[in-house]
C-alpha positions as a Python dict, from the first residue, in 0.01 Angstrom:
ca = {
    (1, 'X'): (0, 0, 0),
    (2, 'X'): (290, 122, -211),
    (3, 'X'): (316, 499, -280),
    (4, 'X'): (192, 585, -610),
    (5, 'X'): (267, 773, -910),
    (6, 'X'): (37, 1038, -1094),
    (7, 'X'): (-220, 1068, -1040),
    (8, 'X'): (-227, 914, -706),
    (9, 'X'): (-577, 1037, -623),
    (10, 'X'): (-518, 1228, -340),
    (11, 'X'): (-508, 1556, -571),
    (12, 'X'): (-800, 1744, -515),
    (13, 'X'): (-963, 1750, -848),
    (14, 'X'): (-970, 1414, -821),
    (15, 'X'): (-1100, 1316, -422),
    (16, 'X'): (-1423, 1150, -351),
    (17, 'X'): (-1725, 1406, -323),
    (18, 'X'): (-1939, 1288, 37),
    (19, 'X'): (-2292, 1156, 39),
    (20, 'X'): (-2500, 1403, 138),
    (21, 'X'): (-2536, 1228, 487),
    (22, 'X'): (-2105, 1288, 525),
    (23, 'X'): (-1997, 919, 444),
    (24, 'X'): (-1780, 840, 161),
    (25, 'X'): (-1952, 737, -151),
    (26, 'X'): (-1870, 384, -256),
    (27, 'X'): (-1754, 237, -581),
    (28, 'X'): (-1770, -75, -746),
    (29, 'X'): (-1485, -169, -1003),
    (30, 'X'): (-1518, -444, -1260),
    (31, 'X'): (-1203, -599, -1427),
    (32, 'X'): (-1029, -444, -1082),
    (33, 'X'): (-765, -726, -1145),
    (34, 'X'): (-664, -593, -1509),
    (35, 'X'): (-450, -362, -1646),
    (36, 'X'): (-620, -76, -1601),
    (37, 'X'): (-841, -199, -1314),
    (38, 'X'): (-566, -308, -1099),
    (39, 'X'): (-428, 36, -1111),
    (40, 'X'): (-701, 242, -1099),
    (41, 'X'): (-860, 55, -774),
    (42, 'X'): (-608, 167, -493),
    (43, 'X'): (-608, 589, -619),
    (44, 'X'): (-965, 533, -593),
    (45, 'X'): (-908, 428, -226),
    (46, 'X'): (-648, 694, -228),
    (47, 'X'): (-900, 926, -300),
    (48, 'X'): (-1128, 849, -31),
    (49, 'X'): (-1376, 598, -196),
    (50, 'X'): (-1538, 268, -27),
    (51, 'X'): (-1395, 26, -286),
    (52, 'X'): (-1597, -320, -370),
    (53, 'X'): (-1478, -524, -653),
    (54, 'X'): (-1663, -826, -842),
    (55, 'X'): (-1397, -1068, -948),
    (56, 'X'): (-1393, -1414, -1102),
    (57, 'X'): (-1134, -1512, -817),
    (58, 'X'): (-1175, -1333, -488),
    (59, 'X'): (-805, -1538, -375),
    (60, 'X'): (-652, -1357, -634),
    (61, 'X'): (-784, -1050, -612),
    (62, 'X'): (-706, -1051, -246),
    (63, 'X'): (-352, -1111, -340),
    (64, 'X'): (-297, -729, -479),
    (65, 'X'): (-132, -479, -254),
    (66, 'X'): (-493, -346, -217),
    (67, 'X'): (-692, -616, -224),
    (68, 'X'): (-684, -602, 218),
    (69, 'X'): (-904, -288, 137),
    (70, 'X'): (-1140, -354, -48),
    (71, 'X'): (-1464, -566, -10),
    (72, 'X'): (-1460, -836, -236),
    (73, 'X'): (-1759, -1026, -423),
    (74, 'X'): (-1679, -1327, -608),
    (75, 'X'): (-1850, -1374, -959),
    (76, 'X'): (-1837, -1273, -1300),
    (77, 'X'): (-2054, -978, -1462),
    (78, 'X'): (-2269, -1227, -1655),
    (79, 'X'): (-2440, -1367, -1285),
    (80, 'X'): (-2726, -1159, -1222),
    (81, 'X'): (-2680, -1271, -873),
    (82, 'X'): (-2303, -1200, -799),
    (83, 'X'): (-2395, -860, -992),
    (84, 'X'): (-2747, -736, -764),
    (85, 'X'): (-2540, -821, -481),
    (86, 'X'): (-2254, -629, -605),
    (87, 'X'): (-2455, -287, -681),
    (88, 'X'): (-2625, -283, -337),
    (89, 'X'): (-2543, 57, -199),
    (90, 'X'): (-2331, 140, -521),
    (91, 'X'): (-2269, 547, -620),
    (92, 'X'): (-2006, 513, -900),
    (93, 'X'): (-1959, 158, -1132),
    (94, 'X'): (-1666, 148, -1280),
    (95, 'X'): (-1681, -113, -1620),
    (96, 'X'): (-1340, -185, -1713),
    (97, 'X'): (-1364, -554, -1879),
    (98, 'X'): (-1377, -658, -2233),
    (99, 'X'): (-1316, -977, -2406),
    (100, 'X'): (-991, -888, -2540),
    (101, 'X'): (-898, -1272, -2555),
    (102, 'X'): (-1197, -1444, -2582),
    (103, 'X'): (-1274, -1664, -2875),
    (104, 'X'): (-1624, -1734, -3086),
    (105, 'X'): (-1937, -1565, -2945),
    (106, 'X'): (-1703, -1288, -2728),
    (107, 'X'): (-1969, -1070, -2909),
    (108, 'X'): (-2240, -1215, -2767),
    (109, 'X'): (-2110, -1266, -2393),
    (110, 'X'): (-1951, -885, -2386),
    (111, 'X'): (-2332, -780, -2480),
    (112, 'X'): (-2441, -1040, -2179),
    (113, 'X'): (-2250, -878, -1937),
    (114, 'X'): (-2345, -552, -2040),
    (115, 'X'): (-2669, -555, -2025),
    (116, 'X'): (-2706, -815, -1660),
    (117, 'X'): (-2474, -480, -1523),
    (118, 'X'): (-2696, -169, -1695),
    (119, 'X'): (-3039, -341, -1531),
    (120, 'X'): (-2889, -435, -1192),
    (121, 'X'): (-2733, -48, -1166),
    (122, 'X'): (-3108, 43, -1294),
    (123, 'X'): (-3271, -132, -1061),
    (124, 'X'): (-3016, -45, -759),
    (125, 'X'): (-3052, 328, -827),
    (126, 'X'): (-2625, 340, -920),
    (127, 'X'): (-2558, 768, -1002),
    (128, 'X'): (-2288, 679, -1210),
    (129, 'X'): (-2164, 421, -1466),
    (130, 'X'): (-1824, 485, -1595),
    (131, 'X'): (-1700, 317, -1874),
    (132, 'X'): (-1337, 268, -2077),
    (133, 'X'): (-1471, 193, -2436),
    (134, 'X'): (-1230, 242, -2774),
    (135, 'X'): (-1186, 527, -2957),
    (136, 'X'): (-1296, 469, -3379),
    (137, 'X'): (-1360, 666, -3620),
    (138, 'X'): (-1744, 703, -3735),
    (139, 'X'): (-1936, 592, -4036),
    (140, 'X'): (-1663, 306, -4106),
    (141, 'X'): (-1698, -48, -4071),
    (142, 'X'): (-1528, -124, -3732),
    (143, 'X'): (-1377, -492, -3681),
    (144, 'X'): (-1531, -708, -3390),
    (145, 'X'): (-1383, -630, -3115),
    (146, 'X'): (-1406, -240, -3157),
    (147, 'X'): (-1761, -285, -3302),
    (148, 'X'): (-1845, -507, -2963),
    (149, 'X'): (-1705, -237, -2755),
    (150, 'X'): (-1926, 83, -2867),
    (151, 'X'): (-2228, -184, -2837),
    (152, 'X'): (-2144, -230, -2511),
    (153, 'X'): (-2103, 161, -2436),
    (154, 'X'): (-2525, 201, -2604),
    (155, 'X'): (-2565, -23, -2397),
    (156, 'X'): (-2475, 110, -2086),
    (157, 'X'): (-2582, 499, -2203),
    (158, 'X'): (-2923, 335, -2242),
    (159, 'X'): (-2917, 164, -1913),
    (160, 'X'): (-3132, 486, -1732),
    (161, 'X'): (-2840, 568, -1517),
    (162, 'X'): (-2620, 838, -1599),
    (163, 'X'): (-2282, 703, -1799),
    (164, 'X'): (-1987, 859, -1908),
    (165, 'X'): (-1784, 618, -2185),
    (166, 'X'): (-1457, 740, -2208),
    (167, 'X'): (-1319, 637, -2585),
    (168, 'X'): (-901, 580, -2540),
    (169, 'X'): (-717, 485, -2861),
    (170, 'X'): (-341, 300, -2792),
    (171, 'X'): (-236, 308, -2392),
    (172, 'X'): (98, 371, -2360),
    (173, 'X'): (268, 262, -2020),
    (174, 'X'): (468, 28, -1835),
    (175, 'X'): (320, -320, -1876),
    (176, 'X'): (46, -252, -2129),
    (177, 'X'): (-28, -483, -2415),
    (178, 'X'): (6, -181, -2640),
    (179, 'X'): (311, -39, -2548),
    (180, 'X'): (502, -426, -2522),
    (181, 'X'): (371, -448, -2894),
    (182, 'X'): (569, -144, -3016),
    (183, 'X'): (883, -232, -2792),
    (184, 'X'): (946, -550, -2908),
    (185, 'X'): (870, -499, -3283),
    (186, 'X'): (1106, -179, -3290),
    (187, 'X'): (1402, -322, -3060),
    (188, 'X'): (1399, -719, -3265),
    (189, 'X'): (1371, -561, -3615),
    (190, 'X'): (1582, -334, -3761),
    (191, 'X'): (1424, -306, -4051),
    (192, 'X'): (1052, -375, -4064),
    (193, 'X'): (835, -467, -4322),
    (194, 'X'): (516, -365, -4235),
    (195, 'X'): (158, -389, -4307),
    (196, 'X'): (4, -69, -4457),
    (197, 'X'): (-159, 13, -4130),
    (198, 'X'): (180, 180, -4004),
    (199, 'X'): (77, 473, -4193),
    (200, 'X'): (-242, 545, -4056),
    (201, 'X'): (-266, 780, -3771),
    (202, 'X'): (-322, 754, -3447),
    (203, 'X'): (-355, 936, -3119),
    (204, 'X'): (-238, 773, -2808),
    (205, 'X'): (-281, 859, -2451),
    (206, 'X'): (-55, 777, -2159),
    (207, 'X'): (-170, 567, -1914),
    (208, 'X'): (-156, 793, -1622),
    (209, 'X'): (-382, 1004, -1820),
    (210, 'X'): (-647, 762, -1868),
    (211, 'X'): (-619, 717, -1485),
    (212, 'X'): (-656, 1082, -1448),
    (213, 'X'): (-1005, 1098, -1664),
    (214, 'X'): (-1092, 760, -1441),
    (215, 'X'): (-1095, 924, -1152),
    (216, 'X'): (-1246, 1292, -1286),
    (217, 'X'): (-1524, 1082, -1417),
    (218, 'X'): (-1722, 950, -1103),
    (219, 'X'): (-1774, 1373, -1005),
    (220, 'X'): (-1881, 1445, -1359),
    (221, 'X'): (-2228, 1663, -1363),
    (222, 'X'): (-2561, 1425, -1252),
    (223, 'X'): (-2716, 1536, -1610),
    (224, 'X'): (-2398, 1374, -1786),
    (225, 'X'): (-2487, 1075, -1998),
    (226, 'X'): (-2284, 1092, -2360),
    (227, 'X'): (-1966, 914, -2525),
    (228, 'X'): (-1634, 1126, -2535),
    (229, 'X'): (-1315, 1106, -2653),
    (230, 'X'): (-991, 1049, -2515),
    (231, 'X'): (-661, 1101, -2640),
    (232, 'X'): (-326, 1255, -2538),
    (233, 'X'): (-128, 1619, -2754),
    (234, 'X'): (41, 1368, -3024),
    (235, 'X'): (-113, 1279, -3319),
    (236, 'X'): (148, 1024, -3537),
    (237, 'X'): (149, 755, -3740),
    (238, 'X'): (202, 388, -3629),
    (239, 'X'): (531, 414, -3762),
    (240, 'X'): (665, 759, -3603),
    (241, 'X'): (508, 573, -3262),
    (242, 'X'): (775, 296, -3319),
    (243, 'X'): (1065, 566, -3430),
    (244, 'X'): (956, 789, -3150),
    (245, 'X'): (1005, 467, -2898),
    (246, 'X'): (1382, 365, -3055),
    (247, 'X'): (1467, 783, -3003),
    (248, 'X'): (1394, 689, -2644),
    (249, 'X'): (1528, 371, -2584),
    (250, 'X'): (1868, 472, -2738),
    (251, 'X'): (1786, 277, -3073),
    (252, 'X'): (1877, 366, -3432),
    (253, 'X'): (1576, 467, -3637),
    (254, 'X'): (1376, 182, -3765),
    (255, 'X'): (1358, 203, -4165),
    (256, 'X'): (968, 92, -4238),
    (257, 'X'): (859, -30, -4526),
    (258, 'X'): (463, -43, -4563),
    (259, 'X'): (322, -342, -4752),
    (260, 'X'): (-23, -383, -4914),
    (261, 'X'): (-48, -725, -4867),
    (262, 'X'): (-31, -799, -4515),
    (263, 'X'): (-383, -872, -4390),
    (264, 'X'): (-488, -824, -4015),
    (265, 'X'): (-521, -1204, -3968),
    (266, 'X'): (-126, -1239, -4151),
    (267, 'X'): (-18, -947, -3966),
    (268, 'X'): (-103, -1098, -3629),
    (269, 'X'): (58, -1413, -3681),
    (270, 'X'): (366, -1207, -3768),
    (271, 'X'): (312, -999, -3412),
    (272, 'X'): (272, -1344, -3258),
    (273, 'X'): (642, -1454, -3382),
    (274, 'X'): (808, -1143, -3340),
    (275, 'X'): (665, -988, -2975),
    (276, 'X'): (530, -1121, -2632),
    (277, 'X'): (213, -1100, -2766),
    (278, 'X'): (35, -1408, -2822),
    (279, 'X'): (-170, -1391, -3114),
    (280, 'X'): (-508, -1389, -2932),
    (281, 'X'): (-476, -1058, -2812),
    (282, 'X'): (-226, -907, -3103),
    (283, 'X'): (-515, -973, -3328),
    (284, 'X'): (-797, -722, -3177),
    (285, 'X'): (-470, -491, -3159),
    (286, 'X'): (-406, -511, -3560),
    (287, 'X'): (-749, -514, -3598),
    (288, 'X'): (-774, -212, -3411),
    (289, 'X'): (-563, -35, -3637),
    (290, 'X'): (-699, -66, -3954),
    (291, 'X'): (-852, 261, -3958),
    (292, 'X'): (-736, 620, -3846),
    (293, 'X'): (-826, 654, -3459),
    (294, 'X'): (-802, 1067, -3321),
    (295, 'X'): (-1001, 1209, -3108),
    (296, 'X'): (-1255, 1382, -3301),
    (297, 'X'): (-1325, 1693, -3060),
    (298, 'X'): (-1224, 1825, -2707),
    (299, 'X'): (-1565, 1778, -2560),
    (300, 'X'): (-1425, 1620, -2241),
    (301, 'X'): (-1231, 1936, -2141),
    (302, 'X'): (-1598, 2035, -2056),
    (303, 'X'): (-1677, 1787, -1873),
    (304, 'X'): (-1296, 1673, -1650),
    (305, 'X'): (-1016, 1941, -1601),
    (306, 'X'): (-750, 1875, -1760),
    (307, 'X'): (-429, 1716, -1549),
    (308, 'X'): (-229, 1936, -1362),
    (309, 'X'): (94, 2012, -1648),
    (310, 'X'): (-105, 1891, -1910),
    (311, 'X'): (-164, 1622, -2120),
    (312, 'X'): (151, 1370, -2148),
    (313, 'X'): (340, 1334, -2484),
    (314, 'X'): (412, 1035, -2634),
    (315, 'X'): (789, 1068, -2600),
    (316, 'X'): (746, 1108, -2271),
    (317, 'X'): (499, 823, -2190),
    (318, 'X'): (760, 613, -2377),
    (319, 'X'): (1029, 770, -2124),
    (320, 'X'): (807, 696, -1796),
    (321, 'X'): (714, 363, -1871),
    (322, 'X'): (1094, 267, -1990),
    (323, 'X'): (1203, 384, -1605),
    (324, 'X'): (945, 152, -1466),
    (325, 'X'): (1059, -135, -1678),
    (326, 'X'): (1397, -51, -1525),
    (327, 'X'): (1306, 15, -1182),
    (328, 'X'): (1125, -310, -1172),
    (329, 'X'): (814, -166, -1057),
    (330, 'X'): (551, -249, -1318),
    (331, 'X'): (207, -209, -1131),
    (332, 'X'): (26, -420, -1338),
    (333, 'X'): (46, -593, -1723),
    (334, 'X'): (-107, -702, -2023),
    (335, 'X'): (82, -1034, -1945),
    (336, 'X'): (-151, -1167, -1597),
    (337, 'X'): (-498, -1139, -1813),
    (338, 'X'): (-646, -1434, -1801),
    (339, 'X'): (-611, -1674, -2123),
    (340, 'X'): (-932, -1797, -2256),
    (341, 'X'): (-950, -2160, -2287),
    (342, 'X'): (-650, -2222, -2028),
    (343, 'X'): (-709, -2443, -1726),
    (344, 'X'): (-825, -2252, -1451),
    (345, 'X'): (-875, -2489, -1169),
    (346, 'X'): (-670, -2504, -892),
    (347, 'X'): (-448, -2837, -837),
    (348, 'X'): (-646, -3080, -636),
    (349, 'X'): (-504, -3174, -299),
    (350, 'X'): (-274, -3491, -305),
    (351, 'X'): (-550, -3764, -126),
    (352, 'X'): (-833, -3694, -378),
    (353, 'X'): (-563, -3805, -644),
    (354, 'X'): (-713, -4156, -557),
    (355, 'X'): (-871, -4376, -875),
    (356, 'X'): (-694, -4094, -1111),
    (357, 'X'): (-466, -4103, -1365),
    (358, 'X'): (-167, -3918, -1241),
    (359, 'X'): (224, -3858, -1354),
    (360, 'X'): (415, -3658, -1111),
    (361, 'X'): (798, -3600, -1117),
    (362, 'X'): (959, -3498, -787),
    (363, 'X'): (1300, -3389, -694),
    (364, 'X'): (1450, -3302, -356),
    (365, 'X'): (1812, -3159, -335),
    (366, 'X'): (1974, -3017, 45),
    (367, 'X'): (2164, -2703, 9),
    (368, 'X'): (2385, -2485, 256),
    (369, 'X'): (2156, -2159, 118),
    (370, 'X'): (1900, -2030, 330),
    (371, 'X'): (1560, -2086, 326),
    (372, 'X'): (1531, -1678, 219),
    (373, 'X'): (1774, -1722, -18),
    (374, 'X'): (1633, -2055, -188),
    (375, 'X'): (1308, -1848, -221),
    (376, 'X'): (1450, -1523, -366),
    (377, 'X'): (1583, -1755, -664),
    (378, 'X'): (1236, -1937, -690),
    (379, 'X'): (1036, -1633, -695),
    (380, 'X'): (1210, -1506, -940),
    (381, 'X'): (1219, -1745, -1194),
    (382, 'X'): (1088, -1739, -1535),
    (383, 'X'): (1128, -1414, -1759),
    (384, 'X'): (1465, -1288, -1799),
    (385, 'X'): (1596, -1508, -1498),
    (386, 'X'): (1516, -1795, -1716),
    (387, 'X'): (1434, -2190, -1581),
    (388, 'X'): (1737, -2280, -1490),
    (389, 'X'): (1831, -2531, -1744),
    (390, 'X'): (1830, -2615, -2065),
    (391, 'X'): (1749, -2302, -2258),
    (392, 'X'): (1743, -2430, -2583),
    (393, 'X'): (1432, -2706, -2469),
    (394, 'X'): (1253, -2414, -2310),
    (395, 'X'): (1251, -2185, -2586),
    (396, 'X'): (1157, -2492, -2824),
    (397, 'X'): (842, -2588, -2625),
    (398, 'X'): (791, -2245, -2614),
    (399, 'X'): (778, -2176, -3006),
    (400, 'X'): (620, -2496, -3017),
    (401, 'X'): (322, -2360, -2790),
    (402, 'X'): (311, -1983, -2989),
    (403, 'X'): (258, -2185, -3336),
    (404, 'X'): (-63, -2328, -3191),
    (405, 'X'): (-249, -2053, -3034),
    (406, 'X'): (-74, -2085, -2705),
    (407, 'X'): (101, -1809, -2512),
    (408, 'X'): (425, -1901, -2541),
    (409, 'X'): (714, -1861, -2334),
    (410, 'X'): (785, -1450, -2418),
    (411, 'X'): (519, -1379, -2238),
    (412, 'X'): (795, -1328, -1921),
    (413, 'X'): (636, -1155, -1613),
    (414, 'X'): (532, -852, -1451),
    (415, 'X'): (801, -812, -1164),
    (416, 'X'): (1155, -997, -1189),
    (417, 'X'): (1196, -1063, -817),
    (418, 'X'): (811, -1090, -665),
    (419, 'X'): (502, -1264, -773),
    (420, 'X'): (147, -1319, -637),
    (421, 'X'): (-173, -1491, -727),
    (422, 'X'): (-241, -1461, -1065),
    (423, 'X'): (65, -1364, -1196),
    (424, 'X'): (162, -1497, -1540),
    (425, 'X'): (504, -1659, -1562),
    (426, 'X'): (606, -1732, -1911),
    (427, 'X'): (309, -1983, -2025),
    (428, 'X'): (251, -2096, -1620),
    (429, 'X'): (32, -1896, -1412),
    (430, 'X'): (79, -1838, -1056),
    (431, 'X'): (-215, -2008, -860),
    (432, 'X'): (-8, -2000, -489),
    (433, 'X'): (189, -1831, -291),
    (434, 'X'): (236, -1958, 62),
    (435, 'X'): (435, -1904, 359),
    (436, 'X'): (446, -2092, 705),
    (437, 'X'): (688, -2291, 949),
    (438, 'X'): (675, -2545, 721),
    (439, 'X'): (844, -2357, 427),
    (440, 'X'): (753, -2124, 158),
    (441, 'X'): (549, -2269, -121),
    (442, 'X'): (561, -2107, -554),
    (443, 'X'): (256, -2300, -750),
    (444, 'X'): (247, -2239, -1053),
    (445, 'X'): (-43, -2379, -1318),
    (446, 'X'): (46, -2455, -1668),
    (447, 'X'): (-132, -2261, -1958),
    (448, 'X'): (55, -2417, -2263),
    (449, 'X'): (-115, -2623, -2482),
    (450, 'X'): (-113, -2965, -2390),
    (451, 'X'): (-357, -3287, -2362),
    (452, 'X'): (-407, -3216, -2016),
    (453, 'X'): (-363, -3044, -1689),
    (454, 'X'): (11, -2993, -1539),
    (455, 'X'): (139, -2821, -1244),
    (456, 'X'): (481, -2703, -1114),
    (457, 'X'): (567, -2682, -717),
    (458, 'X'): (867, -2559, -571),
    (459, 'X'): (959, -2497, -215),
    (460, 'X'): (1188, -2379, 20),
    (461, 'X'): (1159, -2584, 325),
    (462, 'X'): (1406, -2419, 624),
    (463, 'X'): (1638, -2675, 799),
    (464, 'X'): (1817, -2522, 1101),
    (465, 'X'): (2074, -2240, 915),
    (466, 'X'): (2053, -2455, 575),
    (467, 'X'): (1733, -2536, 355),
    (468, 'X'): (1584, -2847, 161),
    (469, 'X'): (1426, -2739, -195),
    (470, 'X'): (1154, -2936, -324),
    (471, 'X'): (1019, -2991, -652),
    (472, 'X'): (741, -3158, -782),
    (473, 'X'): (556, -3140, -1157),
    (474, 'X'): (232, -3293, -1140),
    (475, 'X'): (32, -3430, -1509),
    (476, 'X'): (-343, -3504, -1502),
    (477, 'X'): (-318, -3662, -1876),
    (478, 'X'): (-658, -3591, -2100),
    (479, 'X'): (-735, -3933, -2265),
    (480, 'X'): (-451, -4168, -2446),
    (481, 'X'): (-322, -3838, -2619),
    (482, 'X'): (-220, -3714, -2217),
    (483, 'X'): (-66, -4014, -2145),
    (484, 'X'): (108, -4053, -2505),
    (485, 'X'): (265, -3660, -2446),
    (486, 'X'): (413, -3769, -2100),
    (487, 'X'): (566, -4070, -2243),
    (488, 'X'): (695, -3856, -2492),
    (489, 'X'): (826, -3596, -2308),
    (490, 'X'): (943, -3800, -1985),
    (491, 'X'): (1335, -3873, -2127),
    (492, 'X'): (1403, -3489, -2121),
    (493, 'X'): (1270, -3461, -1750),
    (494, 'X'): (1553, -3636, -1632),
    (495, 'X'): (1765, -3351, -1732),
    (496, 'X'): (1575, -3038, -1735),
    (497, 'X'): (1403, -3123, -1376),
    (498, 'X'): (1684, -3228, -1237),
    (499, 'X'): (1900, -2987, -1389),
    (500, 'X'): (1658, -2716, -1281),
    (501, 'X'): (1680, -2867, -937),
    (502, 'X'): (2062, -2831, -933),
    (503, 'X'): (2132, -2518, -1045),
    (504, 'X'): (1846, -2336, -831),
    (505, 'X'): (2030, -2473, -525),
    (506, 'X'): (2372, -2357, -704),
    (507, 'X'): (2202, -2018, -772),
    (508, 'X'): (2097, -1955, -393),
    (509, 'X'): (2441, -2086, -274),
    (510, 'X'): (2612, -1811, -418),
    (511, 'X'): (2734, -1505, -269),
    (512, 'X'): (2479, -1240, -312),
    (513, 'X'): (2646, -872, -415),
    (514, 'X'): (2594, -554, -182),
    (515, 'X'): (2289, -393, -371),
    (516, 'X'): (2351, -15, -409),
    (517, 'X'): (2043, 191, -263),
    (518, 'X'): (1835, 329, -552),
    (519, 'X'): (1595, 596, -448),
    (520, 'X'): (1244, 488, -562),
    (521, 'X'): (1155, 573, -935),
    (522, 'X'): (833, 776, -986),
    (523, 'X'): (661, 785, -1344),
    (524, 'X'): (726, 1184, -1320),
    (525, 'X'): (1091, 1150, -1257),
    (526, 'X'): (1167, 832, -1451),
    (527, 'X'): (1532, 860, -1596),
    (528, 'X'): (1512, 962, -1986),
    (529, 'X'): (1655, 693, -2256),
    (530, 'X'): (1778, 973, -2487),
}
């Protein structure tokens, strides 16, 4: 496992208190391939903790740099089954998931989950729930996702096990939805007009800090069972957030102008055009920010010591994340949660194609690169190394797939040179990564919006001192509208597969330059942007 920043768990506030029989206590993460999950997980092993995870896909959760380490039950927190077996010898649960994307009745499923989890801890005899909830202010009419979160912290707090809900306004760090959100909308507009919501303040919290009360939780007194509130030393306004972000990124100040007339619904839609972040999760964000969101009181100072140095600043969250951006070392993003309403199963293997509709496109092109050079240029692609051809054809299908509902092609990626299972890519998903004799394999599963299911392979197939790349797009049409968008689409493929064929090749051909050794970038000594 790669070393980690602050807190890394091994600090001593933070370490795993023993069973009373000397074994190390175990806990059992939920949304463990998240944002905040996927991060969390290996300090908890860090910190000495038997670490079982309940995921939807147990081949992708194996996939993380952790995911060796920990035991791994398939299933979602909605199957009472998956979930009893799950709890069985359980100290701390960790419940990290919300239906940030999900559509109609999200309410109603988050609520599910909720309470299938609070009876199966109940009836398992679990000493701890810990839970991320939202920070809101009180006695105000909260929009639905906020509203479904605090039901889902009653319900846990009136599960009979001992829970701590930990209440986090806006996470700022490297790869969080959050943070992307006030990147792109200060560095693509100079001048913003704004909904009035820029005004309102609000009191973020740095990621690493949120990992800090994460971990501080699961020792938290036996008699603890209340809500409190998170937050980091900065109160601001939206606005001064996105000022405070251009100060550190080198930018000119960003003149604002607040508008009255910009509704949360309109102002998403204009987040949608304008940032990475498709419009599905932008709108629980606006939504979110409607109403002034501080921490009301200091009550968990009581409860978790504060982190060594103190709370982190804003500027300085802004700072640390910016140096992981640059170093390329993202841990994990908004951008690989998964899309509800996107195909999710895996590409069928090629005999039980047999009696189906099928349109496949396959290209094969020798080249004098290595097989470890072919495959550094097609794991990287996507994000800022682009698709290697026709630019102007991507970006169109991608604007095309933003205006309805779909991710789009902004979404870019986590890492620019690695991927693994369950990356996103742009508006593909990773679903394999494979390495034999035979050659390395990059599957990728398409989440655009089209009438039907579609798949891109590449490989890097070794030939002696030279390589063979392979390509091959695969199109299980839906109904005469599938088959109508492949005969529509089919006279660009001959020149954006092929070209993409070409110039991959070309790219691995070339002379790679001497790479001048940069010493690892921590979040604590992540260069500054002033």
């Amino acid at each position: 496992m790669a070393d980690l920043t602050q807190p890394t768990g091994h600090e001593d506030a933070l370490r795993a208190l023993p069973r009373d029989d000397g074994t190390p206590p175990r806990a059992l993460v939920l949304g463990a391939t998240g944002y905040i999950g996927g991060r969390l997980t290996p300090r908890l092993l860090n910190a000495g903790y038997r670490v079982r995870i309940l995921a939807r896909d147990a081949a992708r959760a194996a996939s993380f740099p952790w995911g060796a380490d920990c035991e791994i039950v398939e299933g979602s927190a909605d199957d009472a089954d998956a979930v009893a077996d799950a709890v069985r010898d359980v100290d701390v649960i960790y419940y990290l998931i919300h239906s940030m994307s999900a559509g109609k009745g999200f309410e109603e499923a988050d609520e599910r989950a909720a309470e299938t989890v609070a009876e199966a801890a109940a009836t398992a005899g679990v000493h701890r729930i810990v839970y991320l909830g939202g920070l809101h202010p009180a006695d105000v009419a909260l929009s639905p996702h906020l509203r479904s979160r605090v039901r889902v912290g009653e319900i846990l707090l009136a599960s009979g096990v001992p829970t701590l809900v930990l209440q986090a306004g806006v996470v700022i760090g490297s790869g969080s939805a959050s943070f992307e959100m006030i990147r792109h909308l200060t560095e693509v507009l100079p001048y913003m007009p704004a909904p009035k919501w820029v005004r309102n303040r609000i009191q973020p919290i740095a990621v690493r800090d949120v990992l800090h009360y994460l971990l501080g939780a699961a020792r938290v007194d036996a008699d603890v069972n209340r809500a409190v509130d998170i937050g980091g030393p900065d109160v601001l306004r939206y606005g001064q957030m996105m000022n405070g972000y251009a100060v550190e990124a080198g930018l000119p100040q960003r003149a604002i102008a607040a508008l009255p007339v910009l509704t949360p619904g309109l102002a998403s839609h204009w987040v949608n055009l304008v940032t990475p972040v498709p419009r599905a999760i932008a709108r629980p964000l606006v939504a979110s920010l409607q109403n002034e969101c501080v921490v009301k009181d200091r009550a968990v100072d009581e409860i978790i010591p504060l982190p060594s140095g103190g709370l982190t600043p804003y500027r300085q969250a802004v700072s640390l994340a910016l140096g992981r951006l640059d170093a390329d070392s993202v841990e994990t993003s908004w951008q690989d949660a998964e899309v509800s309403g996107a195909p999710s199963d895996p590409l069928p293997s090629d005999p039980d194609w047999a009696g189906r509709t099928v349109f496949t496109d396959a290209r094969t092109v020798e080249t004098d690169a290595s097989a470890a050079d072919l495959w550094r240029v097609i794991v990287g692609i996507g994000g800022e190394n682009g698709w290697y051809s026709s630019p102007l054809l991507w970006a169109v299908r991608g604007w095309m797939d933003r205006l309805v509902g779909g991710v789009g092609l902004q979404r870019g990626r986590r890492s620019r040179s690695a991927a693994r299972v369950g990356d996103a890519i742009d508006f593909w998903r990773v679903e394999a990564v494979e390495h034999a004799d035979a050659g390395s394999l990059l599957r990728l599963r398409a989440e655009m919006k089209v009438p039907g299911d579609a798949w891109l392979e590449l490989r890097a197939v070794p030939e002696g001192d030279r390589a063979r790349y392979e390509q091959r797009a695969v199109f299980f049409p839906r109904g005469l509208g599938g088959r109508l968008y492949w005969l529509a689409v089919l006279p660009f493929h001959g020149f954006i597969f092929a070209g993409m064929a070409a110039r991959i090749t070309a790219a691995a051909e070339m002379p790679r330059e001497p790479m001048t050794p940069v010493a690892d970038i921590a979040d604590d000594a992540a260069p500054s942007h002033t």
